[in-house]
HTML snippet that shows the backbone in 3Dmol.js (N, CA, C, O; Angstrom):
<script src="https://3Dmol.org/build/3Dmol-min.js"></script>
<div id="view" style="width:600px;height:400px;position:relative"></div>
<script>
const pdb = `
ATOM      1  N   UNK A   1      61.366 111.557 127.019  1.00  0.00           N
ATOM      2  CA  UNK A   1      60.222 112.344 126.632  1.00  0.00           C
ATOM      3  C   UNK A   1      59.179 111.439 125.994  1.00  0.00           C
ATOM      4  O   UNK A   1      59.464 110.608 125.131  1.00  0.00           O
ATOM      5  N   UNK A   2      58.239 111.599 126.356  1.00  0.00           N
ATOM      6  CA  UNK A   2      56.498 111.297 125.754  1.00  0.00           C
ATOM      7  C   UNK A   2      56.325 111.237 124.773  1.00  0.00           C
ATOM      8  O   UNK A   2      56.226 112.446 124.563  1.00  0.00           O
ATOM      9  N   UNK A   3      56.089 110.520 123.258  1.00  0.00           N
ATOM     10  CA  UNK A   3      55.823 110.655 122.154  1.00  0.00           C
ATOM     11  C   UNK A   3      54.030 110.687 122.553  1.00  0.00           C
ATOM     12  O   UNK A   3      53.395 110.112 123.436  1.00  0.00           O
ATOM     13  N   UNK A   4      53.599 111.660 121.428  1.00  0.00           N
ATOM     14  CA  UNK A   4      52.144 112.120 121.648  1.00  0.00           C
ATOM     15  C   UNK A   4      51.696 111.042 120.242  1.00  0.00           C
ATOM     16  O   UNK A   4      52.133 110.836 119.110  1.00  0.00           O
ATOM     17  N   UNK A   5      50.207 110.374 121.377  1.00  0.00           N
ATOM     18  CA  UNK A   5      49.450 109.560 120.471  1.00  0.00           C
ATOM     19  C   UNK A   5      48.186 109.784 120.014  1.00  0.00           C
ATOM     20  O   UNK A   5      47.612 109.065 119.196  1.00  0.00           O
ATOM     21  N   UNK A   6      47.854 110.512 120.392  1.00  0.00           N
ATOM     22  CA  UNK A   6      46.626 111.309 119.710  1.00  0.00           C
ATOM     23  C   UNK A   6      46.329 112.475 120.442  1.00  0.00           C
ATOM     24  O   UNK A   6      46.745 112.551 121.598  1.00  0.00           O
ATOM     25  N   UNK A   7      45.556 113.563 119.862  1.00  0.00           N
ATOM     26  CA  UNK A   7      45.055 114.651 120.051  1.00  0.00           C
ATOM     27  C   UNK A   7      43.677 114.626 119.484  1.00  0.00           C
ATOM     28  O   UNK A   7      43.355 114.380 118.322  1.00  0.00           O
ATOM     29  N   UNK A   8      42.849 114.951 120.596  1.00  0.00           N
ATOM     30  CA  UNK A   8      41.606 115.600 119.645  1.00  0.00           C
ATOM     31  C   UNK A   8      40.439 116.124 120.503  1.00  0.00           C
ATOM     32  O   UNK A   8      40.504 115.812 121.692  1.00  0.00           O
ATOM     33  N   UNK A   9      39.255 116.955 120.068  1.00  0.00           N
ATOM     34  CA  UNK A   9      38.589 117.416 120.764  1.00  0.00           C
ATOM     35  C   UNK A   9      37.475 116.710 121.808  1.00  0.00           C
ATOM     36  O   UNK A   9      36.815 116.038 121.016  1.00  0.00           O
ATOM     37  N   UNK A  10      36.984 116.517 122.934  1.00  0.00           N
ATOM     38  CA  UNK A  10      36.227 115.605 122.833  1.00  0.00           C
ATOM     39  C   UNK A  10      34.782 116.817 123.076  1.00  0.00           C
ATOM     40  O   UNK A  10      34.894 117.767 123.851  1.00  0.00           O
ATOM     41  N   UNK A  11      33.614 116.575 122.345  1.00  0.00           N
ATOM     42  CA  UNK A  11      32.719 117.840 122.296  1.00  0.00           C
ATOM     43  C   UNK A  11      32.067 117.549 123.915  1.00  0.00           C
ATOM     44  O   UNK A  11      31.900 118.541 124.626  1.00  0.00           O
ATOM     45  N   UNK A  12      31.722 116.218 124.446  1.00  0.00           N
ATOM     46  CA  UNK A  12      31.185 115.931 125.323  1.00  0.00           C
ATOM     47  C   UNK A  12      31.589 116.511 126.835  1.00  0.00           C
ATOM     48  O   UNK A  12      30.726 116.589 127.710  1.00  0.00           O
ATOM     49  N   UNK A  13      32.986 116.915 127.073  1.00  0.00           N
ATOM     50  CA  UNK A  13      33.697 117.525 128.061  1.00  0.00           C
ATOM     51  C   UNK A  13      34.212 118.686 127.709  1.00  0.00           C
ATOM     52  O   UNK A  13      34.869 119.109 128.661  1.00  0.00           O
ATOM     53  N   UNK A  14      34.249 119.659 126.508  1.00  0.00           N
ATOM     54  CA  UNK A  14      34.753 120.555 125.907  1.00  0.00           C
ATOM     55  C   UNK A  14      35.561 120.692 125.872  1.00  0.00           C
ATOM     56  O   UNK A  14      35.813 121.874 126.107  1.00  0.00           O
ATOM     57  N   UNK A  15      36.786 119.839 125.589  1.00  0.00           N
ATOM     58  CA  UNK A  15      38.032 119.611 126.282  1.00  0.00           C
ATOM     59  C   UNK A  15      39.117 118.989 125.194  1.00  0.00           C
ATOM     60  O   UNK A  15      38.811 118.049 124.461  1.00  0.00           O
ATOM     61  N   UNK A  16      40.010 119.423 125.180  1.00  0.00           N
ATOM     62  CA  UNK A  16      41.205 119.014 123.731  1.00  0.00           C
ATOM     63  C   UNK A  16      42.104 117.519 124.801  1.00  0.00           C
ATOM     64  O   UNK A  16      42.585 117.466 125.933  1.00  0.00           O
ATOM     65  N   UNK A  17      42.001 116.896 124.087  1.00  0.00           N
ATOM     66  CA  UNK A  17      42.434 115.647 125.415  1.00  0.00           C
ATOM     67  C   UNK A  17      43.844 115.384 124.774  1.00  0.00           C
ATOM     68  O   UNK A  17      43.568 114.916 123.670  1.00  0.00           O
ATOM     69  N   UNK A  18      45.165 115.440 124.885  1.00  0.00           N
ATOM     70  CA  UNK A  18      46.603 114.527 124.846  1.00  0.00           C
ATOM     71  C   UNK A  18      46.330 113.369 124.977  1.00  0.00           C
ATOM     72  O   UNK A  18      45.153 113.183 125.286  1.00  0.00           O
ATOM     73  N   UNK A  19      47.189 112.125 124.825  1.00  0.00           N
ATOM     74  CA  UNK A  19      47.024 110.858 124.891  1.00  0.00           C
ATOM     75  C   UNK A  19      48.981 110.341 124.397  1.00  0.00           C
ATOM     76  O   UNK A  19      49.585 110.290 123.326  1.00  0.00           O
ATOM     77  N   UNK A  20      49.292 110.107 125.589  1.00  0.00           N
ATOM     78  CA  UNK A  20      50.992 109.961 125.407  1.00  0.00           C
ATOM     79  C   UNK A  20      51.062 108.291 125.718  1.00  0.00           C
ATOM     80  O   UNK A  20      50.436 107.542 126.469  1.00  0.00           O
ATOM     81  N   UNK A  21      52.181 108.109 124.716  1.00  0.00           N
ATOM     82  CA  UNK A  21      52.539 106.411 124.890  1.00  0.00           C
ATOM     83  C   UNK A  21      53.228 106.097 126.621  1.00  0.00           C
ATOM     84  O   UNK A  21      53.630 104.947 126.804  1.00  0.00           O
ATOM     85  N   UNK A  22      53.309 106.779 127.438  1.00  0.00           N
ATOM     86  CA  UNK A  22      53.941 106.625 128.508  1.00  0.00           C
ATOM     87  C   UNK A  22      52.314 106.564 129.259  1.00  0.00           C
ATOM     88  O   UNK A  22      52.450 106.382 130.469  1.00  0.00           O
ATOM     89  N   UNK A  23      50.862 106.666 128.854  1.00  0.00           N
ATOM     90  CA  UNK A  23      49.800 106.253 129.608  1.00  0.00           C
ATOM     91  C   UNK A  23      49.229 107.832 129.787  1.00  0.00           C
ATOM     92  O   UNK A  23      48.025 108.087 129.826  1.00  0.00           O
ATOM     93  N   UNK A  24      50.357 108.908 129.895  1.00  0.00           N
ATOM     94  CA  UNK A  24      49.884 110.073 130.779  1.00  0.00           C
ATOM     95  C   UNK A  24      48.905 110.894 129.760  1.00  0.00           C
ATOM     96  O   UNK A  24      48.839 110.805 128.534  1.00  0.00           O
ATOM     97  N   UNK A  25      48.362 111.502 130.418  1.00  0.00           N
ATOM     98  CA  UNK A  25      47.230 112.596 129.606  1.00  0.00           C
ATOM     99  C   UNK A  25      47.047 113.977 129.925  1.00  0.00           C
ATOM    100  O   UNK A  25      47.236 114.355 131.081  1.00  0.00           O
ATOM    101  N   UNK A  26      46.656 114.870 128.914  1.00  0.00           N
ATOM    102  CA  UNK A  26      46.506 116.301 129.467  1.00  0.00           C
ATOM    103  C   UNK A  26      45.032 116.330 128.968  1.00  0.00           C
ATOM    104  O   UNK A  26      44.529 115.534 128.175  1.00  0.00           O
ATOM    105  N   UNK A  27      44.444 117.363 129.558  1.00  0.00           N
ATOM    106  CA  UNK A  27      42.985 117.801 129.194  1.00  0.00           C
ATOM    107  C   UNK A  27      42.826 119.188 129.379  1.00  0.00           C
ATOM    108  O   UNK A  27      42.879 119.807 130.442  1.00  0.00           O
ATOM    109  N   UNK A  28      42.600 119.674 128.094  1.00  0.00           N
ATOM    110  CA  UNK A  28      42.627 121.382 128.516  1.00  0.00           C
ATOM    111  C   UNK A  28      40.912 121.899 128.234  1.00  0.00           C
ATOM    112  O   UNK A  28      40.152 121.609 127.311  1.00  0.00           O
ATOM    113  N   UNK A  29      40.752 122.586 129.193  1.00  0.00           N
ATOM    114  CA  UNK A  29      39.785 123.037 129.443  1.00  0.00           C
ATOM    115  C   UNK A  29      39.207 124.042 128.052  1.00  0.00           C
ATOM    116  O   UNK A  29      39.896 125.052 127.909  1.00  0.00           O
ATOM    117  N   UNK A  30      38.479 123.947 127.411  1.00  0.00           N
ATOM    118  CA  UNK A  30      38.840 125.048 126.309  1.00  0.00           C
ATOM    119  C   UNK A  30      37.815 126.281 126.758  1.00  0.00           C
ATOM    120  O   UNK A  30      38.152 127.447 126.555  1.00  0.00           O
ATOM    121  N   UNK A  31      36.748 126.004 127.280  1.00  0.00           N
ATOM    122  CA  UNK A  31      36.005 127.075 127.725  1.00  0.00           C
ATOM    123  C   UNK A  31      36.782 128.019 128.830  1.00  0.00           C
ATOM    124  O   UNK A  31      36.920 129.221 128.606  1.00  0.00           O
ATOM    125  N   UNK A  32      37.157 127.563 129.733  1.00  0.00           N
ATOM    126  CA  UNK A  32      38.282 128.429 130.680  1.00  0.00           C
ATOM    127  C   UNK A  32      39.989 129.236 130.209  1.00  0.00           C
ATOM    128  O   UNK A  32      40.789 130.011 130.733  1.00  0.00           O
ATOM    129  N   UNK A  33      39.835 128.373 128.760  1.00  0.00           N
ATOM    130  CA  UNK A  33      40.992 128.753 128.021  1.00  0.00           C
ATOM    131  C   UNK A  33      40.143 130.234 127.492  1.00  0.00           C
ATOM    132  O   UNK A  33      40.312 131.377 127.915  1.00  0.00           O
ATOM    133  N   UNK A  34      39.327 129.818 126.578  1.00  0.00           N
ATOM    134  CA  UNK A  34      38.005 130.992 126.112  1.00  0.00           C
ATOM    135  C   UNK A  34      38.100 131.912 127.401  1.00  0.00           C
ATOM    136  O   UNK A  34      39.066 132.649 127.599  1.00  0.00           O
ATOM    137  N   UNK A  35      37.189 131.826 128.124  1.00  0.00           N
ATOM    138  CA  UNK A  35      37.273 133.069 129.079  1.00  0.00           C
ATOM    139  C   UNK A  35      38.445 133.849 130.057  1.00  0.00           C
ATOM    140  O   UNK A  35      38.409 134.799 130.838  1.00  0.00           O
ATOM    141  N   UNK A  36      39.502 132.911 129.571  1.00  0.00           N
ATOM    142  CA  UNK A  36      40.672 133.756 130.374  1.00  0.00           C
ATOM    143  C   UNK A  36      41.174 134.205 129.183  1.00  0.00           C
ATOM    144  O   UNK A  36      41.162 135.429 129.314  1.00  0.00           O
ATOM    145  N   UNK A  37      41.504 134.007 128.359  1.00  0.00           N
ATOM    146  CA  UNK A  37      42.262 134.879 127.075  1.00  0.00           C
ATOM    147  C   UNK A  37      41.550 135.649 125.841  1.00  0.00           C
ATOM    148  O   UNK A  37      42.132 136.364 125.026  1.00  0.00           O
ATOM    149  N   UNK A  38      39.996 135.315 125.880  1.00  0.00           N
ATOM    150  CA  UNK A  38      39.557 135.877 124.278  1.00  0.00           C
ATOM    151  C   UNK A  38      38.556 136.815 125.090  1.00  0.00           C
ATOM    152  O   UNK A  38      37.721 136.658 125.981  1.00  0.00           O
ATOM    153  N   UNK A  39      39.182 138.119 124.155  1.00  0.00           N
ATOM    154  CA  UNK A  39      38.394 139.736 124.740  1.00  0.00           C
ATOM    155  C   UNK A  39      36.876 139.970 124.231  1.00  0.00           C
ATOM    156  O   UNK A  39      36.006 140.554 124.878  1.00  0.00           O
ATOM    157  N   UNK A  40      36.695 139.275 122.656  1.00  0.00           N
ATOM    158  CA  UNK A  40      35.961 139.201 122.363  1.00  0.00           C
ATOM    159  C   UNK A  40      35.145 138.211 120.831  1.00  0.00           C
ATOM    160  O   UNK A  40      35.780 137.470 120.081  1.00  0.00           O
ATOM    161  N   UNK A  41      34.153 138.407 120.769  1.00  0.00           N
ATOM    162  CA  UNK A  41      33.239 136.406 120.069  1.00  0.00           C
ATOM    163  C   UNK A  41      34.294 136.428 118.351  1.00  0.00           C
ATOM    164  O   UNK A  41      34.175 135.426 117.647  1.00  0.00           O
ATOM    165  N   UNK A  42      35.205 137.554 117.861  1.00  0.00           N
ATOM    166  CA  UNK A  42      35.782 137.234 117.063  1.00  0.00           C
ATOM    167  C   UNK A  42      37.192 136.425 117.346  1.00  0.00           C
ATOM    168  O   UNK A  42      37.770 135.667 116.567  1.00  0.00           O
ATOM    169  N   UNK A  43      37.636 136.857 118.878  1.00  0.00           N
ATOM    170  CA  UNK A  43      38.525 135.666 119.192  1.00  0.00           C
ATOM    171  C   UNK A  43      38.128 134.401 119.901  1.00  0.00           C
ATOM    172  O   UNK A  43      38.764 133.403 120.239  1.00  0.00           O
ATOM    173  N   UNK A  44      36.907 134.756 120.013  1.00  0.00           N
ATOM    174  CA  UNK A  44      36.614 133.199 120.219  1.00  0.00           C
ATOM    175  C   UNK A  44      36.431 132.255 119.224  1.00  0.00           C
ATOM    176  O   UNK A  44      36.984 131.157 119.162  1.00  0.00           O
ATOM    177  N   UNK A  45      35.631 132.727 118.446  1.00  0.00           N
ATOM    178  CA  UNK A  45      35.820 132.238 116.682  1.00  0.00           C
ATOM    179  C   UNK A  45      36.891 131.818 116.440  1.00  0.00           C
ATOM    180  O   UNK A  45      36.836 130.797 115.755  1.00  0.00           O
ATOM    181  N   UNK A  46      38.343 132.295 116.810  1.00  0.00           N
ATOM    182  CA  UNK A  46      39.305 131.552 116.003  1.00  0.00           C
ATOM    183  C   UNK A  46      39.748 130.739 117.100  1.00  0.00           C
ATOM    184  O   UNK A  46      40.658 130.022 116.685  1.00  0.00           O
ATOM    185  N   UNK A  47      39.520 130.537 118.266  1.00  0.00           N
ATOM    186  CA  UNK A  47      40.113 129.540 119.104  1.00  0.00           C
ATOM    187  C   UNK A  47      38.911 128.640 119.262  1.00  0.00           C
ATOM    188  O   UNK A  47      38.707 127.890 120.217  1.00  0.00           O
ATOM    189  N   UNK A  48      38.056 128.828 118.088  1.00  0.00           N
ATOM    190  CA  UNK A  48      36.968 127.516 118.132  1.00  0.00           C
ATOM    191  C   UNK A  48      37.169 126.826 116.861  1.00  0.00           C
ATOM    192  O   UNK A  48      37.068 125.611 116.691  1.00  0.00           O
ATOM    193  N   UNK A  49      37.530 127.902 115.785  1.00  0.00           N
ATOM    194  CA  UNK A  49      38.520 126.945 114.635  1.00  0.00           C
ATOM    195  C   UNK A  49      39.136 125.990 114.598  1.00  0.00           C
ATOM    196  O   UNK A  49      38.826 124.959 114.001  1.00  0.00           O
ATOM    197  N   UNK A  50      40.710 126.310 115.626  1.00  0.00           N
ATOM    198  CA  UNK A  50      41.371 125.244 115.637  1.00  0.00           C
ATOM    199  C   UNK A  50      41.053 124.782 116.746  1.00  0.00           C
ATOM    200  O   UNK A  50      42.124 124.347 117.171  1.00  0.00           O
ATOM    201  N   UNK A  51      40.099 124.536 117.689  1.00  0.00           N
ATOM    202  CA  UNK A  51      39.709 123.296 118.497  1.00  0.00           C
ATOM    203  C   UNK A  51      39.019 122.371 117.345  1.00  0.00           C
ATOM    204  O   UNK A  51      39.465 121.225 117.284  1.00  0.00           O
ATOM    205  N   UNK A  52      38.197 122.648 116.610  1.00  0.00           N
ATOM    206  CA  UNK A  52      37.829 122.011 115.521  1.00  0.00           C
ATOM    207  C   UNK A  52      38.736 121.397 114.337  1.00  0.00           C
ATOM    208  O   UNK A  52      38.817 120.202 114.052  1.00  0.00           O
ATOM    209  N   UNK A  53      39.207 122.159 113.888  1.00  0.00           N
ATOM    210  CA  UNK A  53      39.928 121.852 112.682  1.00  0.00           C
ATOM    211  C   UNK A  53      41.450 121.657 112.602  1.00  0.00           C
ATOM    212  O   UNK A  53      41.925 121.383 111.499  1.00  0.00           O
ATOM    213  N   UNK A  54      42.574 121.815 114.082  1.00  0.00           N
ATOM    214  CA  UNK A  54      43.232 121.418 114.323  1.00  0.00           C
ATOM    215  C   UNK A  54      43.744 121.892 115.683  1.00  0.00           C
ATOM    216  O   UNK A  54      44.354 122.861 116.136  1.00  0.00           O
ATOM    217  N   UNK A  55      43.079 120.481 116.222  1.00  0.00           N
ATOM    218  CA  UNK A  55      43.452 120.565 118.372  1.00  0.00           C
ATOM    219  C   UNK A  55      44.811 120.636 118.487  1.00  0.00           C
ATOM    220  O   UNK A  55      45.130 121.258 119.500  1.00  0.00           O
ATOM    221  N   UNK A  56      45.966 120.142 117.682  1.00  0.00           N
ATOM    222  CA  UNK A  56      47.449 120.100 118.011  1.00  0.00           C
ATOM    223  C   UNK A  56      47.750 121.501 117.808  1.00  0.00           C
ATOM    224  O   UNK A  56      48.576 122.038 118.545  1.00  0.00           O
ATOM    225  N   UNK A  57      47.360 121.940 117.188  1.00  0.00           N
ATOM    226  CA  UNK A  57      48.489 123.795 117.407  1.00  0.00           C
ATOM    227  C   UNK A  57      47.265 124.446 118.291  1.00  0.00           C
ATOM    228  O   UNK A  57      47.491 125.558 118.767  1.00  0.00           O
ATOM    229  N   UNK A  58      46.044 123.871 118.537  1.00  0.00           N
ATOM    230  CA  UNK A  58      45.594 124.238 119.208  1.00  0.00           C
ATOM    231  C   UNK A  58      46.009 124.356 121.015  1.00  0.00           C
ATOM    232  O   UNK A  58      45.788 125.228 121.855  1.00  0.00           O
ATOM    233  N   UNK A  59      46.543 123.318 121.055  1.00  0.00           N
ATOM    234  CA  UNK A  59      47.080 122.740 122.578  1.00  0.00           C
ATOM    235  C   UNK A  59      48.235 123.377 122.401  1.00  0.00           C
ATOM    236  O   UNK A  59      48.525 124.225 123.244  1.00  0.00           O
ATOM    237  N   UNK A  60      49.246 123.110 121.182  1.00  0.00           N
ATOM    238  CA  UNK A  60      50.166 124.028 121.527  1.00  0.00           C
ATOM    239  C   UNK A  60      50.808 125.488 121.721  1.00  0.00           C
ATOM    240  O   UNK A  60      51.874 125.989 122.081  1.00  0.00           O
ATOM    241  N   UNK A  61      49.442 125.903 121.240  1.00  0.00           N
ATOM    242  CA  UNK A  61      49.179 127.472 120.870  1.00  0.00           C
ATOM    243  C   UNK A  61      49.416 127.554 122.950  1.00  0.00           C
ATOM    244  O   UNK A  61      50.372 127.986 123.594  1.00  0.00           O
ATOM    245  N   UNK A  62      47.863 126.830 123.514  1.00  0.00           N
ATOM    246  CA  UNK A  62      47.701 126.986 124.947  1.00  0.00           C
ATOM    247  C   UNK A  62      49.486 126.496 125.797  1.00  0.00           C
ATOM    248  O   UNK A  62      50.281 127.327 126.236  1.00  0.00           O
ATOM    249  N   UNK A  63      49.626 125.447 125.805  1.00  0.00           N
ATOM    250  CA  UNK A  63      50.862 124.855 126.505  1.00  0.00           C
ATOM    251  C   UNK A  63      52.057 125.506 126.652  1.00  0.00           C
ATOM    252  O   UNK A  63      52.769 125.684 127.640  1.00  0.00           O
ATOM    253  N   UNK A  64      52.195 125.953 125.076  1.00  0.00           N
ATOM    254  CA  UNK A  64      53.702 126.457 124.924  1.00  0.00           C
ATOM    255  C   UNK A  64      53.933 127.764 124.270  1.00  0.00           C
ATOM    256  O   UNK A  64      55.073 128.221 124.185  1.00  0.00           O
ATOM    257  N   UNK A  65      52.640 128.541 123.688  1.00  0.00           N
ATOM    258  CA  UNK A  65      52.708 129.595 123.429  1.00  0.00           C
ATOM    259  C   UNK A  65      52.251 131.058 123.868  1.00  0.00           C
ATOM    260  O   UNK A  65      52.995 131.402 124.787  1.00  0.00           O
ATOM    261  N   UNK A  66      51.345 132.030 123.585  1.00  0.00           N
ATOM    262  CA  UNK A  66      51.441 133.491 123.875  1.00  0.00           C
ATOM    263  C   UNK A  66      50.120 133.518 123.663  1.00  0.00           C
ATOM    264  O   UNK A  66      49.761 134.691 123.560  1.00  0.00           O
ATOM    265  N   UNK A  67      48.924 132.505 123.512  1.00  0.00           N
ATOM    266  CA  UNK A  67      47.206 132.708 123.081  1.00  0.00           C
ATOM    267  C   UNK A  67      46.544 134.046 123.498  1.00  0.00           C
ATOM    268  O   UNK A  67      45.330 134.092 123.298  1.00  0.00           O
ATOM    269  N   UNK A  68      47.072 135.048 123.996  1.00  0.00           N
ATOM    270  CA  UNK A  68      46.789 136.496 123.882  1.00  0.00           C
ATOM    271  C   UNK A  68      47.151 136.901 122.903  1.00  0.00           C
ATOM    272  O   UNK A  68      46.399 137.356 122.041  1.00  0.00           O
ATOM    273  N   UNK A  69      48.551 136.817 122.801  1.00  0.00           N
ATOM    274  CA  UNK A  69      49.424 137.443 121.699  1.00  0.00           C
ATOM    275  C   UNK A  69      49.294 137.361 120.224  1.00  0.00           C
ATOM    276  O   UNK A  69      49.314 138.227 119.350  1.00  0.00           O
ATOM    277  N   UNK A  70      49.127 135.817 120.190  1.00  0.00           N
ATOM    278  CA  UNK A  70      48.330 135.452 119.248  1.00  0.00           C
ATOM    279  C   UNK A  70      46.795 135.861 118.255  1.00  0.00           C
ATOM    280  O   UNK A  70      46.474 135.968 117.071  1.00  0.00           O
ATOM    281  N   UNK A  71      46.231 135.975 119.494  1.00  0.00           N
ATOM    282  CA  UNK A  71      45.045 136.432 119.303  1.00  0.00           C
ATOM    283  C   UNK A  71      44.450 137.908 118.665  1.00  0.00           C
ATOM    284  O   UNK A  71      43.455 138.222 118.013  1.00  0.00           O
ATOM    285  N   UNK A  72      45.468 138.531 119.151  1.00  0.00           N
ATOM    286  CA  UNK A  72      45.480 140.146 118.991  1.00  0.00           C
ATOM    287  C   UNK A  72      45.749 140.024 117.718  1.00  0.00           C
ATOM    288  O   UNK A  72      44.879 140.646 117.109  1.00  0.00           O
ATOM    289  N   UNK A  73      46.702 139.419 116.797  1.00  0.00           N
ATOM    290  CA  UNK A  73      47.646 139.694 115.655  1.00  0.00           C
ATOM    291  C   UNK A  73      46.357 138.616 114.846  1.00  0.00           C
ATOM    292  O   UNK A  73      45.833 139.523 114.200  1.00  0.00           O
ATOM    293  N   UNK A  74      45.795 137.760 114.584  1.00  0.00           N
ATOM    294  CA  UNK A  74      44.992 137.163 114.052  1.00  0.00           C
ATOM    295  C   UNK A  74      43.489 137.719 114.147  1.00  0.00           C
ATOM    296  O   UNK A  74      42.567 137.261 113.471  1.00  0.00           O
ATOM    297  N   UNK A  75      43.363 138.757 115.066  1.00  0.00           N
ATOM    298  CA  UNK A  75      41.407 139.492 115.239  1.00  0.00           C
ATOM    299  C   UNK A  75      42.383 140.489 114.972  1.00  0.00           C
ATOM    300  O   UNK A  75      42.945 140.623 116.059  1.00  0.00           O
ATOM    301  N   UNK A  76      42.796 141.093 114.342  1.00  0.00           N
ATOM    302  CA  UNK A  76      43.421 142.940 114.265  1.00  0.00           C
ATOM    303  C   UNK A  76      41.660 143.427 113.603  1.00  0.00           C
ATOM    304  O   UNK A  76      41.077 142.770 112.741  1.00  0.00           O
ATOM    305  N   UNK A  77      41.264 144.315 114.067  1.00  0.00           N
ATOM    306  CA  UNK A  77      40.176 144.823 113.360  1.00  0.00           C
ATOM    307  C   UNK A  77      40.925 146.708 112.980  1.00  0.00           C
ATOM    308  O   UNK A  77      41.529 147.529 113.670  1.00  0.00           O
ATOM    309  N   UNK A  78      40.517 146.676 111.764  1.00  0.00           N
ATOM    310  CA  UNK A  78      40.832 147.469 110.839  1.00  0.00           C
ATOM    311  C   UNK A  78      39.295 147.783 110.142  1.00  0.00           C
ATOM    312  O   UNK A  78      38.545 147.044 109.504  1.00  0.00           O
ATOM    313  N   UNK A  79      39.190 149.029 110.503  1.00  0.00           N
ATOM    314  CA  UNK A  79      37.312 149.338 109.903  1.00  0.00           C
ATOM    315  C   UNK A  79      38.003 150.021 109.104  1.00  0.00           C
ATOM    316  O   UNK A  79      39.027 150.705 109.119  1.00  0.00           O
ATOM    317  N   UNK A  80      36.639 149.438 107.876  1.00  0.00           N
ATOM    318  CA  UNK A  80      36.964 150.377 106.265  1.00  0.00           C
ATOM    319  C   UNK A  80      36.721 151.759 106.388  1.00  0.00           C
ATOM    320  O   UNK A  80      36.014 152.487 107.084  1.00  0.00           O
ATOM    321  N   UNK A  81      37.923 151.932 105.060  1.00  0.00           N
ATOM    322  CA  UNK A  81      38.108 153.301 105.064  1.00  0.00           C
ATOM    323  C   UNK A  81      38.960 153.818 105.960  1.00  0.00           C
ATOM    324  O   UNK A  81      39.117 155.036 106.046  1.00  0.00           O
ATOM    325  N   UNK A  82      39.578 152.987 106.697  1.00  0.00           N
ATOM    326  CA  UNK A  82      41.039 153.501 107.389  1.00  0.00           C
ATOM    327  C   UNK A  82      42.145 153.354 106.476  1.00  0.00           C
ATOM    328  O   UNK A  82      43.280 153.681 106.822  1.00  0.00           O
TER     329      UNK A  82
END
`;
const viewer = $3Dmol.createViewer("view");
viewer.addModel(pdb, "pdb");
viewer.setStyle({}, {cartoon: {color: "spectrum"}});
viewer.zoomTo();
viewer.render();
</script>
């Protein structure tokens, strides 16, 4: 297995880039990530968070996790007075 050598956003391709000691690379699209999973600009907000403020659970949120599922349970909207 691949030990991972950096992660990070690059703003110029919009794109969360991998960087593995074996040479190989991933590049995730984050705008196509955005329009296939976030219903609406408060879940895009948080999947623009951690492209910003941390691309690794960001990538792994996409790679290996549920980024719908996710999403729903982190935007819950609850209007006051409910």
């Amino acid at each position: 297995m691949s030990k991972l050598i950096s992660c990070q956003f690059n703003i110029d391709t919009a794109c969360v880039e991998l960087v593995f000691d074996d040479g190989s690379r991933i590049s995730i699209d984050c705008t196509a990530v955005e329009n296939e999973v976030a219903d609406n600009r408060f879940q895009r907000s948080e999947l623009d968070y951690l492209i910003y403020n941390d691309p690794l659970v960001y990538a792994d949120l996409v790679l290996n996790g549920d980024p719908e599922a996710y999403l729903k349970v982190v935007t819950e909207y609850n209007p006051l007075g409910s």
